[in-house]
N, C-alpha and C positions, 0 to 999 in steps of 0.2 A: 780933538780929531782922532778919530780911528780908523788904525788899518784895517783893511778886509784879507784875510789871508784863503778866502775861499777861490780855489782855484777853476771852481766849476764853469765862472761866464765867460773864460776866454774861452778864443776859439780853438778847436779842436784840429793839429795837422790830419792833412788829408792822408788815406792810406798810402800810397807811392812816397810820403815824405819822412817815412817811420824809416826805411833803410835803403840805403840805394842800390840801385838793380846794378846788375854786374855785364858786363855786354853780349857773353855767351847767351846769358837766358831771357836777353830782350830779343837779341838775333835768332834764336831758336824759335820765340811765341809770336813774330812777326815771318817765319817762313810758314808754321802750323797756319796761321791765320790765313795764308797766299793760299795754299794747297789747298786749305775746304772751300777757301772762295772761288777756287775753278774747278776744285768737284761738281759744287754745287750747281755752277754753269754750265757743265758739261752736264748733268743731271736733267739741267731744265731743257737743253738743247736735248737731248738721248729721249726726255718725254714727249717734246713735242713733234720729232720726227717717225714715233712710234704712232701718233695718233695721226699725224698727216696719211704714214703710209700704210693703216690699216684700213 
């Protein structure tokens, strides 16, 4: 019987499991994420009230 020391067929941890996030910099990339998501609302509403009232 032989061992296989080839380490390649395991599975590979996923990116987030390599080092763990610290709380500042989750809480900072989840408020950036809030803000472009109600620019972007605000965006889509600014577009279409530009086209209603032209």
């Amino acid at each position: 019987m032989t061992t296989d020391r080839d380490k390649s067929r395991q599975d590979e941890p996923l990116a987030g499991e390599h080092e763990p996030s610290t709380a500042g910099s989750s809480g900072l990339r989840e408020n950036i994420l809030l803000l472009s998501g109600v620019g972007l609302v605000l965006l889509a509403v600014a577009m279409a009230l530009s086209n209603i009232l032209a």
